[in-house]
N, C-alpha and C positions, 0 to 999 in steps of 0.2 A: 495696521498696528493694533487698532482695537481688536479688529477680529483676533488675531493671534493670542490677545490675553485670554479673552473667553475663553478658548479654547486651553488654554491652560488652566485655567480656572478649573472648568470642566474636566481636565485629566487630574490634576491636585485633588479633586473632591472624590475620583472612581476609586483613586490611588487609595486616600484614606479608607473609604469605607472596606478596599480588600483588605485593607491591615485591621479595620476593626473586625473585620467577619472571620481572618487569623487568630487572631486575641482571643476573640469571642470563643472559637472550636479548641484554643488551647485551655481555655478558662474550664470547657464544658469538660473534656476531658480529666484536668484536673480533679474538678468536682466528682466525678463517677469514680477517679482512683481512690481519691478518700472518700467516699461511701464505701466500698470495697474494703478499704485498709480495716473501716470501723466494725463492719459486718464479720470480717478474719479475725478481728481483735475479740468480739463479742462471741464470737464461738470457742475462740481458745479460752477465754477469761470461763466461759462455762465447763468446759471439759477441765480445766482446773480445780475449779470449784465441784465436780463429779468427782473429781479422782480424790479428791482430801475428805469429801464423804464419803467416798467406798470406803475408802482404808481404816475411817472411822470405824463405819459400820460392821468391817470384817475383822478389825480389833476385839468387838464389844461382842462376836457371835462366838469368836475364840473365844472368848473368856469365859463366856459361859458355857462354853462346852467342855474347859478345863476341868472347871467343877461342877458341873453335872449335864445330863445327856437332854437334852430339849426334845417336844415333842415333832418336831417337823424332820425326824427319818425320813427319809426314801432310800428304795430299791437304788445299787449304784446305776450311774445315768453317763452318756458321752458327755464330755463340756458341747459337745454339736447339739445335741438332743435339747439339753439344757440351754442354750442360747435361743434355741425356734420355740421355746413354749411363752405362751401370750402371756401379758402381763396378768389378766384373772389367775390363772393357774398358781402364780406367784404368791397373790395375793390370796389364794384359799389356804395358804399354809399361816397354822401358830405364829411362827418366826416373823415377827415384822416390826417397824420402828420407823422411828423419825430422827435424822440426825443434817443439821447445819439446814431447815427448811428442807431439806429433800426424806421422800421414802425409800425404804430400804424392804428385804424381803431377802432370808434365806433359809437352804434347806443344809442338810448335813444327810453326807451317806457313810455308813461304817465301810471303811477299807478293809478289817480284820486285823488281829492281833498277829505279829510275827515274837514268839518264844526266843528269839536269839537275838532279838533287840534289846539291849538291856537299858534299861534308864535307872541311874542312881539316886538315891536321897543322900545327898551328901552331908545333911544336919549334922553337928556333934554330938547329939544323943543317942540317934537313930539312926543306923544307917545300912537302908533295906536295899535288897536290888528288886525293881518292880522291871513286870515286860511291858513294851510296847503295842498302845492298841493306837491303830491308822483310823483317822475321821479324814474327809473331805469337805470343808464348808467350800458352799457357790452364794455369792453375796448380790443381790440385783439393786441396781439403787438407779429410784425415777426420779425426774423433774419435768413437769409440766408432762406428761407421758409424748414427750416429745426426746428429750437427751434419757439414755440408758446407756452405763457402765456393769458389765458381769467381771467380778474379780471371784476369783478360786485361790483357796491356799488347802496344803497336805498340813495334818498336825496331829501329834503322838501325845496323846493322854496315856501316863503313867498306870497299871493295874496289878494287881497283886500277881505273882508269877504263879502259875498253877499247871502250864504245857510244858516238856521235856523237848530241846533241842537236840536236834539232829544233825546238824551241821557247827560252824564255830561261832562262834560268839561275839558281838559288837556290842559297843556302847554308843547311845543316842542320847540328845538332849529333848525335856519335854518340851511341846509348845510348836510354834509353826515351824515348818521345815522346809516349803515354797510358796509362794505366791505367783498366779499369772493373771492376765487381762483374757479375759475370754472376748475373741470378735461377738458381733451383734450383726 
């Protein structure tokens, strides 16, 4: 009879320790899914925080291209071309800024004036019909030159009409006309 307890003794104690080395493997697990969960959380929370300063930044590059033409022209480029060039190259242009802790960096390409674009000044004093001229801004915005977002938007500055159409006539509004997310 004694022996027989031992021997239970001895299976009750193997018993526990495979339930605790269960526990244990389920505990571990757990642990690596929320490391995981907080690592997924911490990369969306930055590409959030990326995308509310691009849009800033490609706000504030409109605008001033509204009223007047900045020095960071280029030759037009692919959005591909424009995604592969290093961040120096970025940062050797005029165009650049600080907005919400992150840097920003853009160029502008002229599209060219289409004469049968017409955009209106619809003032009650004045009211001219100017043609449409086509800019492209590419907006690059870093943080730690580790996260990079490229946004692009089309956008029509209003100019005095001076080319004859040849074709028929539309009406456009000034100001952005798309925006897209360029890959990186």
């Amino acid at each position: 009879m004694w022996h027989c307890a031992r021997y239970n003794q001895g299976f009750i104690l193997i018993i526990v320790l495979v339930y605790l080395q269960i526990f244990s493997i389920f505990s571990l697990f757990a642990l690596a899914q929320s490391l995981l969960s907080i690592k997924i959380s911490k990369s969306a929370w930055k590409r959030t925080g990326l995308s509310i300063a691009a849009e800033r930044a490609l706000q504030y590059a409109e605008n001033k291209i509204l009223y007047d033409i900045p020095s960071c022209m280029i030759p037009i480029m692919s959005a591909n071309d424009l995604s592969k060039q290093p961040i120096n190259w970025w940062s050797n242009s005029n165009c650049k800024g600080t907005v919400l802790r992150m840097h920003y960096y853009y160029v502008v390409e002229a599209m060219g004036k289409n004469p049968c674009a017409i955009v209106r000044d619809n003032s009650p004093i004045n009211s001219q019909t100017y043609t449409a001229n086509y800019h492209r801004v590419s907006v690059l915005v870093v943080e730690d030159k580790q996260y990079r977002l490229l946004l692009q938007s089309t956008l029509i500055k209003a100019e005095q009409k001076n080319a004859m159409c040849n074709e028929r006539y539309f009406s456009v509004k000034s100001g952005r006309q798309m925006w897209r997310e360029v890959p990186l």
